[in-house]
C-alpha positions as a printed NumPy array, in Angstrom:
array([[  0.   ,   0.   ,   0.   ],
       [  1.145,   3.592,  -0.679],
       [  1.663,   5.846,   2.337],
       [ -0.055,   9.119,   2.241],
       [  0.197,  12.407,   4.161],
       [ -3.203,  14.328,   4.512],
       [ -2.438,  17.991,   6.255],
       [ -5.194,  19.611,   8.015],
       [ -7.916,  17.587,   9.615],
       [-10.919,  19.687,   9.333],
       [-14.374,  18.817,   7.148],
       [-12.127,  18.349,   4.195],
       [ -8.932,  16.597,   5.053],
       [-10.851,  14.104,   6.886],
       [-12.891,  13.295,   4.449],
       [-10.066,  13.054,   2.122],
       [ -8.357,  10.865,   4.927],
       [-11.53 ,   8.735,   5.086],
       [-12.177,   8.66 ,   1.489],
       [ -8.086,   7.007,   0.838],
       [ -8.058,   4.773,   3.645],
       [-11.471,   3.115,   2.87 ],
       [-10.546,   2.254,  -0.078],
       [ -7.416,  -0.278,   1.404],
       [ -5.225,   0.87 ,  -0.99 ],
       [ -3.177,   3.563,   0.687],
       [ -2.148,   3.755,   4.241],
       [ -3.153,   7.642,   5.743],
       [ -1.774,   9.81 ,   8.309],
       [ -3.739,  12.54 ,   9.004],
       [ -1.802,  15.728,  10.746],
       [ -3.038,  18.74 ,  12.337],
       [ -2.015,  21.44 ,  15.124],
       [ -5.093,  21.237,  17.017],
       [ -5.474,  17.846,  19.335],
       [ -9.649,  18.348,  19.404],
       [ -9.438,  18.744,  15.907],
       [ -7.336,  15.116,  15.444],
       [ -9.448,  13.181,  17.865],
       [-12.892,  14.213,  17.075],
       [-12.17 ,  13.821,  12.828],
       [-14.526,  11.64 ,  11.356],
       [-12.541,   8.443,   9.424],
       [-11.632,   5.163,  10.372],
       [ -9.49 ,   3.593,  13.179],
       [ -7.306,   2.654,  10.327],
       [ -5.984,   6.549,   9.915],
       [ -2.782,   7.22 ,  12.375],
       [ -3.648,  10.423,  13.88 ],
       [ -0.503,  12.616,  14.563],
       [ -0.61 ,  15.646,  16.435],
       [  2.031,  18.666,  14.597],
       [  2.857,  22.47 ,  14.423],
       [  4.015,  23.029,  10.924],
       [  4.439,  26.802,  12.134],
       [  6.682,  25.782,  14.663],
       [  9.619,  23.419,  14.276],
       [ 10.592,  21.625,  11.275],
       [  8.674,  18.725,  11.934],
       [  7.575,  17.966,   8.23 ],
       [ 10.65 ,  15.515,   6.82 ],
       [  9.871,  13.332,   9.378],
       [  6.444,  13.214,   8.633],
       [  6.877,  12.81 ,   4.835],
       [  9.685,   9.909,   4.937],
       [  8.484,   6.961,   3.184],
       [  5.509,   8.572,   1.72 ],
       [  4.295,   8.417,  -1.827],
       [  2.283,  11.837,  -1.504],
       [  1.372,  14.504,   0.789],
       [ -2.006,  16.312,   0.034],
       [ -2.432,  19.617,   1.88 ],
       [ -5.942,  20.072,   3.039],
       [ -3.962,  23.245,   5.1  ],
       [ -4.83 ,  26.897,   5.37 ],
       [ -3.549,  28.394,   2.658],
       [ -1.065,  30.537,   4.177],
       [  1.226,  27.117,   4.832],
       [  0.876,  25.937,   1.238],
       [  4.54 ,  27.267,   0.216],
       [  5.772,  25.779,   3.819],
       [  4.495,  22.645,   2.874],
       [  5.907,  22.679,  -0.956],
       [  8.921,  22.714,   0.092],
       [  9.089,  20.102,   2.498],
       [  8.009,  17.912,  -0.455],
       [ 10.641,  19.191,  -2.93 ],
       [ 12.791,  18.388,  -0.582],
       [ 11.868,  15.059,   0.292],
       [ 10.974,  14.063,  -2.899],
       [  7.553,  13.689,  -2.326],
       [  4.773,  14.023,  -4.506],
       [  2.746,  16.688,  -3.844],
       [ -1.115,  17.721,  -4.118],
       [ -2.981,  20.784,  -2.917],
       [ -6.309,  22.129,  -3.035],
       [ -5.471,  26.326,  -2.513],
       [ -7.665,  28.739,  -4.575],
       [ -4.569,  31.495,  -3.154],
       [ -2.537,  32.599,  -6.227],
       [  0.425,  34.061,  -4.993],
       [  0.843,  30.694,  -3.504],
       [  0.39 ,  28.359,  -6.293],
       [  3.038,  30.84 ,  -8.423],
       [  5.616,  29.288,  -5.648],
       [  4.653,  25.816,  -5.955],
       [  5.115,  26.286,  -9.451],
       [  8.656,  27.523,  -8.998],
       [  9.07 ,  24.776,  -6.187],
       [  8.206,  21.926,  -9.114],
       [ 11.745,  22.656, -11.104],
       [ 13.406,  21.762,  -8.035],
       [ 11.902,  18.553,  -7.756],
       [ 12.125,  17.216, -11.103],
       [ 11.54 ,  13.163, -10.56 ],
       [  8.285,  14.059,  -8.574],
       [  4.822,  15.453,  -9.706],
       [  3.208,  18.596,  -8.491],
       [  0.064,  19.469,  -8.917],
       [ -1.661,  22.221,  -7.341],
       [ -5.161,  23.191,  -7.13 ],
       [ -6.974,  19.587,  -7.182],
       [-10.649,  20.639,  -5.264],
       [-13.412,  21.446,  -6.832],
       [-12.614,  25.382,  -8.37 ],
       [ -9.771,  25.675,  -9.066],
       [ -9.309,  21.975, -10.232],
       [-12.221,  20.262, -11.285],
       [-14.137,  23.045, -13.319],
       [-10.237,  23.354, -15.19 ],
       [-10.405,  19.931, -16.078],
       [-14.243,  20.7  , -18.05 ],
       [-13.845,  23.624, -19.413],
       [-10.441,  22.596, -21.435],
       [-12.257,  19.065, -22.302],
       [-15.177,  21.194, -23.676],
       [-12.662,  23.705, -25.192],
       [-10.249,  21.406, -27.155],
       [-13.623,  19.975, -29.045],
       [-14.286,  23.511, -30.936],
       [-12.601,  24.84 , -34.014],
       [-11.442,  28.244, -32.197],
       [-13.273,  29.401, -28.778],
       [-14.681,  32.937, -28.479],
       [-15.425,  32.422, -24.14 ],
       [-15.018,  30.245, -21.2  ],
       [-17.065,  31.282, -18.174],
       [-17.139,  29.038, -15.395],
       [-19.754,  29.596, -12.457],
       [-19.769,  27.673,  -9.06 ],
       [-21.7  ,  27.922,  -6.347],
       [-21.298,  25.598,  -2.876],
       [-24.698,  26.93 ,  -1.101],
       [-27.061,  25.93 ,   1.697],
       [-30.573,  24.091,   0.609],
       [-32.579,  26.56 ,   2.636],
       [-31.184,  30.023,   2.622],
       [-32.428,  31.649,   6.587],
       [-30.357,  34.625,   6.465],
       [-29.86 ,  37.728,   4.741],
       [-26.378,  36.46 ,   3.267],
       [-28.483,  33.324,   1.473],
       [-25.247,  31.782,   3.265],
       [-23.926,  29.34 ,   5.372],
       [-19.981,  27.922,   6.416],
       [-19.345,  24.835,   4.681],
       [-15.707,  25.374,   4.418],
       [-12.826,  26.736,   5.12 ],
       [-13.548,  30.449,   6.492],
       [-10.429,  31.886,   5.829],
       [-10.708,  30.517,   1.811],
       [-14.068,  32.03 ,   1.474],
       [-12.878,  35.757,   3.231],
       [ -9.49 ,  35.342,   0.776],
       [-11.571,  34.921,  -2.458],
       [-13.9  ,  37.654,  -1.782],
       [-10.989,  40.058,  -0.862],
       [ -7.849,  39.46 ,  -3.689],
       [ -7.907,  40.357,  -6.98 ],
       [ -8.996,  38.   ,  -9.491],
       [ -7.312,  36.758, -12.913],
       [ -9.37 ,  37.013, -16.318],
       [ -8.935,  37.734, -19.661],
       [-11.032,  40.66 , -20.926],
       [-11.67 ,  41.822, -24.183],
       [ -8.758,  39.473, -25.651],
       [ -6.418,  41.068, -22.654],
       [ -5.459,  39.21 , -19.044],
       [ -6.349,  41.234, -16.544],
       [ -6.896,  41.482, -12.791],
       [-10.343,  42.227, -12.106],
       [-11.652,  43.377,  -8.821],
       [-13.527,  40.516,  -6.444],
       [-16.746,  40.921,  -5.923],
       [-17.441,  43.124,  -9.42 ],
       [-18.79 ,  41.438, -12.477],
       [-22.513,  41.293, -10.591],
       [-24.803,  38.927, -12.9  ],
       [-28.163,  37.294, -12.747],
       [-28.692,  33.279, -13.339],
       [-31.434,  31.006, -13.581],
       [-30.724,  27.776, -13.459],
       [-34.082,  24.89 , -13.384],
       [-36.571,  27.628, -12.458],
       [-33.954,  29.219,  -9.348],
       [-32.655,  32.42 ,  -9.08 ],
       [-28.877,  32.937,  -8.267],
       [-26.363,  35.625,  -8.819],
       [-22.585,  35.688,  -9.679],
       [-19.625,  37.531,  -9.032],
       [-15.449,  37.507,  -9.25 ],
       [-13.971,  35.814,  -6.828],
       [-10.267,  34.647,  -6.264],
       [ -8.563,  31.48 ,  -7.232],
       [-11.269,  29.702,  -9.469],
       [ -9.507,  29.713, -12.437],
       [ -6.187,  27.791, -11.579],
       [ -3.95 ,  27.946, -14.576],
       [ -6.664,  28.435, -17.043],
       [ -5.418,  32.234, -17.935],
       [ -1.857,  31.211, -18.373],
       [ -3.01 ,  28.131, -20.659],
       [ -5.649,  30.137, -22.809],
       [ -3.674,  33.66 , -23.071],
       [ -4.012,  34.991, -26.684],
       [ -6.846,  31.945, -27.368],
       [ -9.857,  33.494, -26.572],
       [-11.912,  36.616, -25.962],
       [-13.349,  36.121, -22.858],
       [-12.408,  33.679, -19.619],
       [-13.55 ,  34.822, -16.619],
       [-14.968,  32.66 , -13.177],
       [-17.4  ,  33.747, -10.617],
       [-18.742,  32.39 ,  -7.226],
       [-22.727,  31.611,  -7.294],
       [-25.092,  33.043,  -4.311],
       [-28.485,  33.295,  -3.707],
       [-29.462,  37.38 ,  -4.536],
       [-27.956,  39.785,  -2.515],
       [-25.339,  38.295,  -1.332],
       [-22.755,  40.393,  -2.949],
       [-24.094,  44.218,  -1.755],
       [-23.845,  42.519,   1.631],
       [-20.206,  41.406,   1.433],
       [-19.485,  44.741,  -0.59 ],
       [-20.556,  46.492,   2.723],
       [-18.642,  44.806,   5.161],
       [-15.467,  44.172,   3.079],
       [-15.137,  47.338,   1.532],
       [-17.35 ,  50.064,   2.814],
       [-16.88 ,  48.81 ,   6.947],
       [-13.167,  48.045,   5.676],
       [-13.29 ,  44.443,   7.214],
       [-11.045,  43.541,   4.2  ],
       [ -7.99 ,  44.986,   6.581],
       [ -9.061,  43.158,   9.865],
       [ -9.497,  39.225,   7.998],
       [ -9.464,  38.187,  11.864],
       [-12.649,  40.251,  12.604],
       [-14.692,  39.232,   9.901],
       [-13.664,  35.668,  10.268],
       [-14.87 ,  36.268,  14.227],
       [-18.433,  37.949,  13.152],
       [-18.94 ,  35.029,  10.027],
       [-18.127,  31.868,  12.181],
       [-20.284,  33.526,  15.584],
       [-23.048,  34.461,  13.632],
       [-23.309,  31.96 ,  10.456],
       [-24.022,  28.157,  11.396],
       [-22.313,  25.295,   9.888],
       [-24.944,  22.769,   7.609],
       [-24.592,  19.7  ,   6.033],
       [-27.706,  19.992,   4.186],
       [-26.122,  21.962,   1.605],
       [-25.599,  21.917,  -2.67 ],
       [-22.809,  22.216,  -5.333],
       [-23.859,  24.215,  -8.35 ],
       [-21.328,  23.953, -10.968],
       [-22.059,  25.698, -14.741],
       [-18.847,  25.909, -17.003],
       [-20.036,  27.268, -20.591],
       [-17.56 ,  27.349, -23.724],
       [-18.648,  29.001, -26.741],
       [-16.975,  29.454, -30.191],
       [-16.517,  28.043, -33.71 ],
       [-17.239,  24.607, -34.458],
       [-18.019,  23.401, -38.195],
       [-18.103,  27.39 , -39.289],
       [-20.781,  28.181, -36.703],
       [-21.063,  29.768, -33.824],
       [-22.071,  27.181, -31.167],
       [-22.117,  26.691, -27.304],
       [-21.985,  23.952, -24.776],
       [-22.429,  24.143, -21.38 ],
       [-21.561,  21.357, -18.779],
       [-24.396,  21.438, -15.275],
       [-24.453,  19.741, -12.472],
       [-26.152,  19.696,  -9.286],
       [-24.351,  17.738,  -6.403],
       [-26.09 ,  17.396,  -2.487],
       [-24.67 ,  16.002,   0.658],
       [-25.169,  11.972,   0.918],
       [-23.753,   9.722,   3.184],
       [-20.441,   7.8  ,   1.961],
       [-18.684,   5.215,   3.996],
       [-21.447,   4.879,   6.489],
       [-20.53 ,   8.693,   7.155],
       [-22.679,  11.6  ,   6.186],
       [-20.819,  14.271,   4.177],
       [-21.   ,  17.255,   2.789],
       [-21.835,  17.991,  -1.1  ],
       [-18.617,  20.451,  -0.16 ],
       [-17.031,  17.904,   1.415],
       [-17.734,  15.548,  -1.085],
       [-16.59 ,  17.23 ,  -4.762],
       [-13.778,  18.65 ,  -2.667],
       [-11.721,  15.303,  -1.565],
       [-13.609,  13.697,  -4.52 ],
       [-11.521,  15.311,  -6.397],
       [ -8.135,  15.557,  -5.324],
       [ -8.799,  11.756,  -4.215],
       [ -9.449,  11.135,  -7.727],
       [ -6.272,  12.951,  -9.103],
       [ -4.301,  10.896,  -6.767],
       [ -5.355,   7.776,  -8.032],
       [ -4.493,   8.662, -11.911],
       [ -1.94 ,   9.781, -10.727],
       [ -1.119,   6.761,  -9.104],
       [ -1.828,   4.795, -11.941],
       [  0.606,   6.357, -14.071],
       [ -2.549,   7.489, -15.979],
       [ -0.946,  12.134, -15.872],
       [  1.993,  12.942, -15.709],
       [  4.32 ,  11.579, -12.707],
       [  7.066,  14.176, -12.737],
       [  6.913,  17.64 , -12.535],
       [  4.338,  20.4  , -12.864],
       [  0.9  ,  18.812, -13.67 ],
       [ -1.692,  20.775, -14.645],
       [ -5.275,  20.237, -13.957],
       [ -5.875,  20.83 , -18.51 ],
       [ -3.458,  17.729, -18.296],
       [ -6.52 ,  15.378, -16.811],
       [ -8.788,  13.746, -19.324],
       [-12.135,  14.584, -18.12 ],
       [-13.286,  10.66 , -19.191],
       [-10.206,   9.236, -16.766],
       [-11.599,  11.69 , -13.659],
       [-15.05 ,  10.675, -14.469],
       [-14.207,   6.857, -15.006],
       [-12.376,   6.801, -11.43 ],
       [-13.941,   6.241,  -8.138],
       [-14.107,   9.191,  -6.691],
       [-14.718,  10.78 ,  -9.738],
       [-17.801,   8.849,  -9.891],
       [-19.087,  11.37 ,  -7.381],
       [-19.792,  13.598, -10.343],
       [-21.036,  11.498, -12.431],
       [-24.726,  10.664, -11.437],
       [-25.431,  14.241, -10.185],
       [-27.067,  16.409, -12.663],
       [-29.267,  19.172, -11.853]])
């Protein structure tokens, strides 16, 4: 069995510790700074629990000898701390940041760890949504746009936000707050978050969606000069947006992360009764007309493993699960920087985790 590292053993990370270790195939340790955190994660007795500071002491190599992998399920302020230790060891390594600045150093890490793969970004958006929109995208003659919309939303919307936490707190306030990557008129730009307002319907409900951070991965740097428009925005329930634009920009929480962090997990309750929208639409010559496609699909939470999860929690470590076993399988690349355009859409799909958006549409 291949030894894996999972970092970080909150909603995702133990899911992504429960979903590998279920399976037989891999042996998991599962590593986090906070002891409650460890003990009260969700997976099976088979999962060694280890108890580690990665801000204080250099307690990674020891953690990473003899493993095939290490898959950070981290806040993404250690992501570059964690590189690394895997360039260094020689391990292969797997993320699921949506921070930018972050994944530019694990790109740079990759060259110094040639006879290993890296491959950042491996959730749901960035990652997944990468892998559909190039599948779609490589089947036209030339494409005019890309827009990819995702949306990770509570069933029954109670409060003025339309919103509840269903993941990682400091992700969400990051996305909302950093500028995000598109290409405009034919131009890559940075765009401001929370701009780019728009109005969706998808089977009869009303949504809206705006920039956000992170979602595109790579995409910009692979479809530069290719096409008019790429751009990716965050679905909500209406109104969602003037809220945040308030408290971000107009109450300036943008400078105190900490405080809004405070108000958002006091105030906003955790569900598991919650739904993954994801809409990625491609549009642009194919047989000398102008044509789209557009790829839907509606994903709840449902209990795997005898352990109720998440529709977050699910697409999330579905997905970076998934990319570890191709990757595994010698079925991407094995050495250096892997790109999420370098997954076949039918190999994610075909794989068992990747099964987990499969049988899902809206």
């Amino acid at each position: 069995m291949r030894k894996i590292l999972v970092i970080g053993a909150g909603n995702i990370g133990s899911t992504i510790a429960d979903f590998l270790a279920s399976t037989g195939d891999y042996t998991v340790t599962l590593t986090d700074r906070d002891q409650h955190t460890l003990n009260t994660a969700n997976v099976p007795d088979s999962v060694r629990r280890v108890t580690a500071d990665l801000e204080s002491g250099d307690v990674l190599p020891d953690l990473l000898q003899g493993c095939f992998a290490v898959l950070s399920a981290a806040p993404f302020h250690l992501t570059t701390r964690i590189a690394s230790a895997a360039a260094a060891a020689g391990v292969n390594y797997l993320d699921l940041t949506e921070d930018v600045a972050s994944t530019k150093i694990v790109r740079e890490l990759s060259a110094k760890a040639p006879s290993v793969a890296f491959i950042p970004q491996c959730g749901l958006a960035p990652g997944f949504v990468s892998i559909v929109a190039h599948d779609i995208a490589r089947r036209f003659d030339s494409v005019d746009t890309i827009q990819l919309r995702v949306g990770a939303l509570p069933e029954y919307s109670t409060n003025a936000l339309g919103y509840n936490l269903t993941w990682s707190t400091d992700g969400v306030i990051n996305e909302y707050i950093e500028p995000c990557e598109a290409i405009v008129s034919g131009k890559r730009r940075l765009v401001p978050a929370l701009d780019g307002l728009e109005s969706l319907t998808i089977d009869g409900v009303k949504y809206e969606a705006f920039n956000t951070s992170g979602g595109l991965g790579s995409l910009c740097d692979t479809y530069d000069g290719r096409v008019r428009e790429l751009n990716y925005r965050t679905i909500r329930y209406p109104g969602h947006a003037a809220i945040m634009k308030v408290l971000l920009n107009d109450l300036r929480l943008s400078e105190r992360r900490d405080v809004i962090k405070s108000i958002f997990e006091h105030a906003l309750p955790v569900t598991m009764q919650d739904v993954i929208i994801i809409l990625v639409t491609v549009s642009g010559q194919r047989d000398g007309r102008l044509t789209q496609e557009t790829f839907v699909r509606a994903i709840h939470g449902t209990t795997v493993n005898g352990r109720a999860r998440t529709g977050i929690q699910i697409t999330t470590a579905g997905a970076i699960c998934a990319v570890l076993d191709l990757l595994a399988e010698g079925r991407i690349p094995v050495s250096g920087l892997v790109l999420q355009e370098d997954i076949a859409l039918s190999q994610f799909l075909e794989n068992r985790f990747g099964q987990f958006y499969q049988n899902h549409k809206h």
